[in-house]
N, C-alpha and C positions, 0 to 999 in steps of 0.2 A: 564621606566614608564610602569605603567598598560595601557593594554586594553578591552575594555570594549568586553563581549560578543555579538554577531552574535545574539542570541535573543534577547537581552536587547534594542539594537539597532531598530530591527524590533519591538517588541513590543514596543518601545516607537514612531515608523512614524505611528505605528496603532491606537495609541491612539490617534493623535493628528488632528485638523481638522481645518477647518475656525471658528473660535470660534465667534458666532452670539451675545450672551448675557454674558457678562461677572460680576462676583461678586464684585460689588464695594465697600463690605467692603473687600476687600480680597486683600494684598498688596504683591507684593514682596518683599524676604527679600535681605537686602543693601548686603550681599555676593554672593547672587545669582544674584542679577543685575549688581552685578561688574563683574562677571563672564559674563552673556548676551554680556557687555560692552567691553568686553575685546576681546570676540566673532569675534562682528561687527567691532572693528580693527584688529584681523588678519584674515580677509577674504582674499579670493584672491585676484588677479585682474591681468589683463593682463599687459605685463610687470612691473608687482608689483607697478603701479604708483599711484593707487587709486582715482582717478579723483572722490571722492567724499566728500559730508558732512553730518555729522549724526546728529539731531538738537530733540533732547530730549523736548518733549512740557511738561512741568510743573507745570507750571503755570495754573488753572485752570477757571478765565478767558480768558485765550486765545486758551483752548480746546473747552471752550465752545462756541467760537466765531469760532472757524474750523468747528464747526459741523453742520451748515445748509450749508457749501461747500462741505460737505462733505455727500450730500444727505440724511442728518439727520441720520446716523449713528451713534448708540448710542453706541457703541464699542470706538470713540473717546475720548466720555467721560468719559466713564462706568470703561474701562480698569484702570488696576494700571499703567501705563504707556502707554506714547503714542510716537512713534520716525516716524520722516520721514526722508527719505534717500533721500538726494540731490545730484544731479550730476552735474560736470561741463559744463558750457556750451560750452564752445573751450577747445583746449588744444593750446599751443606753445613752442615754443623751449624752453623760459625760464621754464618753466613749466619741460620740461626734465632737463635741466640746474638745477631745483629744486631738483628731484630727484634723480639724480647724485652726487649730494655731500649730502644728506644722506646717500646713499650706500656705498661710501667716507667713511663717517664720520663712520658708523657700521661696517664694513667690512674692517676698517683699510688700506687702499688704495688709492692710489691718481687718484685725479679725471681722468688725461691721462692714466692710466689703463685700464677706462673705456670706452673709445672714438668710440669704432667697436658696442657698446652696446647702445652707445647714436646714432648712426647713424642710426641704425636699429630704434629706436623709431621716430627719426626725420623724419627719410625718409616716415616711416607707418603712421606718421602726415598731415606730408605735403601732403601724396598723400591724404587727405580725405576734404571734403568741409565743409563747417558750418555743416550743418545738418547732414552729416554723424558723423562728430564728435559727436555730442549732442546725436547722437542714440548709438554709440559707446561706452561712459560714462555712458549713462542709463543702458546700458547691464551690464555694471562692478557691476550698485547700487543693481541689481537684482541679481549678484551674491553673494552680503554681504547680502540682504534679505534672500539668500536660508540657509546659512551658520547660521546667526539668528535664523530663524523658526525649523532648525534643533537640534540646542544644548536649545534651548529653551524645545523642547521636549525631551528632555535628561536630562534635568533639571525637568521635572514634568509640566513647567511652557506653557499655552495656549497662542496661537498667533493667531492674523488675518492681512492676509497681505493685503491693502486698495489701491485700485486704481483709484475708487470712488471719486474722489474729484476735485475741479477746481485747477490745479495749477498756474494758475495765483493770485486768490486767496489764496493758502498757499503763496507763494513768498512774496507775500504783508502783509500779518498778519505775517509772520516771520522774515520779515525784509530782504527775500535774494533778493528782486530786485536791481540790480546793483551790486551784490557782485560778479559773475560768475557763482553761483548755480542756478540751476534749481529743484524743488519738482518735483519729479517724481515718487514717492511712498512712501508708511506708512506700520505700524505695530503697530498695537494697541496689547498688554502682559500684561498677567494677570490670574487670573482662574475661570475656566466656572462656570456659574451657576447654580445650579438644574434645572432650570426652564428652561435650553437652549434645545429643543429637538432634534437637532442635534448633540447632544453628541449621543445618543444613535445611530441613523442612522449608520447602516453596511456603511465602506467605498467601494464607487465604483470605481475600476477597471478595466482596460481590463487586459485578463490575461496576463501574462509576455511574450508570443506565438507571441500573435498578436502586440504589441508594439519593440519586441527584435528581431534583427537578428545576427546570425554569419557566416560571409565572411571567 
């Protein structure tokens, strides 16, 4: 496979920003969202288990009902799309037991193969409480956010990532109350408007000095 160039790369995280006003006649096209789409499923995640859900808002009664939760953020509606990223809210054994026979099932192997792999996850389970769990899983959602906002930029295509909002409220308008997920962040895509004047805005930085060290 190609790889893309050291400047193309750079130039395209210089191009890209919190995109405030976004152009609503201005849509993505269905290969580049399948691409986005494709993105936000192989992101990472700690032991590849992906305690999340991706929940694509479509429907445009029910953006427009996200968005006074969403401290009237016109980016919910404005955008060509809009996703929130849901995390689980526990994990348990089945839940590895889950995972394990997909690995199974791709990796051609049986499931007692796997058992020194499932003990490690089990054991990194067990030791965590509710709540560390539930913060453990958010971290994973914000690593399929970073991975998003990235190939989105690579793609041409403008993101804003949304933190803004009540999630008890998303839960409820999306129907994941009592499913296991929890909304714990958005991303509204699409592309900016003239009229955005934060496009033009120099990005600020610390320089790479004062943020980087090497041990």
């Amino acid at each position: 496979m190609s790889h893309l160039e050291p400047s193309t790369v750079i130039g395209a995280l210089q191009w890209r920003y919190a995109t405030k006003i976004f152009d609503a006649r201005k849509k993505i096209p269905p290969e580049v969202l399948d691409c986005l789409w494709d993105a936000l499923v192989l992101s990472p995640s700690s032991f590849g288990m992906q305690p999340w859900k991706f929940i694509v808002v479509a429907d445009p009664a029910l953006r427009e009902a996200l968005q006074p939760e969403s401290w009237n953020q016109a980016q919910v509606t404005e955008a060509s799309h809009f996703v929130v990223l849901a995390a689980r809210e526990t994990l348990t054994a089945a839940d590895v037991d889950d995972w394990i026979a997909r690995l199974s099932e791709v990796r051609g192997v049986t499931p007692a193969s796997l058992a020194d792999y499932r003990a490690k996850m089990t054991g990194f389970i067990d030791g965590m409480d509710g709540a560390q769990k539930l913060a453990w899983t958010s971290r994973q959602a914000y690593l399929a956010l970073g991975q998003l906002m990235t190939c989105a930029a690579l793609l041409g295509v403008d993101a804003c990532p949304m933190e803004g909002f009540s999630p008890p409220a998303y839960d409820a308008a999306l129907g994941l109350s009592g499913t296991g997920f929890r909304a714990v962040v958005a991303c509204a895509l699409g592309y900016r408007s003239a009229e955005d004047k934060y496009a033009l805005v120099p990005k600020s930085r610390y320089p790479r000095q004062r943020v980087m060290e090497t041990r």
